[in-house]
C-alpha positions as CSV (number, residue, x, y, z in Angstrom):
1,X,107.6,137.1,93.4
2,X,105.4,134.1,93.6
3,X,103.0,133.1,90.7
4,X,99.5,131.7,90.1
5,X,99.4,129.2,87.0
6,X,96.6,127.2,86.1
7,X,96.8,124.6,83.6
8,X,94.5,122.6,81.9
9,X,95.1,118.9,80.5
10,X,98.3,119.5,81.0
11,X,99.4,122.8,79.3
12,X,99.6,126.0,80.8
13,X,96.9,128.4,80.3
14,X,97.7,131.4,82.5
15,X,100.4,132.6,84.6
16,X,99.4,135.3,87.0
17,X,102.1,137.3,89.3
18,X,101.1,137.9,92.7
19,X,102.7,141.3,93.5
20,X,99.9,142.7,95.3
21,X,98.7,142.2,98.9
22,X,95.4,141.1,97.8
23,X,94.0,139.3,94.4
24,X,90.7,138.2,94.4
25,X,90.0,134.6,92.2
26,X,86.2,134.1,90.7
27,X,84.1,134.3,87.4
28,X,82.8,138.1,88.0
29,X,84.0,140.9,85.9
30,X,85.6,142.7,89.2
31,X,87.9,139.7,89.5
32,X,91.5,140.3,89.5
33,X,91.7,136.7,88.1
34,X,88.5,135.6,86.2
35,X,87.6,132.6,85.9
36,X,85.2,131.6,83.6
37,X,83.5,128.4,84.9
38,X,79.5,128.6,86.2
39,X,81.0,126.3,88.8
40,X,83.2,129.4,90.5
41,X,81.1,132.1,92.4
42,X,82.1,135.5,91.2
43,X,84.0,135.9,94.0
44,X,85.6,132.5,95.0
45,X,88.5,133.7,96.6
46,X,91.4,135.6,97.6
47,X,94.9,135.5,97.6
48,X,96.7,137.5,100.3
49,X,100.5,138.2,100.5
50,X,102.4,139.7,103.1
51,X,105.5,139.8,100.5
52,X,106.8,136.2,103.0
53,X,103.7,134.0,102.5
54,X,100.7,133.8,100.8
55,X,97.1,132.7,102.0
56,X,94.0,131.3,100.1
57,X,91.1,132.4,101.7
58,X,88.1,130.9,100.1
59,X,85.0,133.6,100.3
60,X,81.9,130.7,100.5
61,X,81.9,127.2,101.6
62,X,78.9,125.5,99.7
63,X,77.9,121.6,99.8
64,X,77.7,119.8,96.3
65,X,74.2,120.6,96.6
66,X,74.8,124.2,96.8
67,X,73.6,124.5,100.4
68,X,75.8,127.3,102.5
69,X,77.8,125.9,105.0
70,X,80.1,128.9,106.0
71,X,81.5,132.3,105.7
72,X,84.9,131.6,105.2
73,X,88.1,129.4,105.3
74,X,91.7,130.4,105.2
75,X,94.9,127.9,104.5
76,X,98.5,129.2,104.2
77,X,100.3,127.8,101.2
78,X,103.6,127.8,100.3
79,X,105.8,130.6,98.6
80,X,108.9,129.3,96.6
81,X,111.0,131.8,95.7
């Protein structure tokens, strides 16, 4: 089962299996990953697995200057097994 691990300077801070088809990434309190950083929308992203790969599908596309640019993007990363 692949994982999601974040780190921070360095060191491991959470380490999240992906067994389901769908995990949504953000700061909101229906998150399956929250993330708490007033930088990250409350729902940022998702995560979807077919159980062969996995895809990042980004929810909002915003400008530095917080101007909306998009609905959606979508890039298939990599499973290692």
């Amino acid at each position: 089962m692949p994982e999601l691990v974040f780190f921070r300077r360095g060191e491991e801070v959470l380490r999240f299996g992906l067994d389901r088809s769908r995990t949504v990434l953000g700061r909101g309190d229906k998150s399956d990953v929250m993330i708490p950083d007033p930088t990250v929308s409350r729902r940022q992203a998702v995560l979807l697995y077919d159980g062969q790969s996995t895809t990042l599908e980004r929810t909002k596309r915003w400008s530095r200057g917080g101007d909306h640019r998009g609905d959606r993007e979508s890039h298939r990363c990599a499973t290692g097994r």
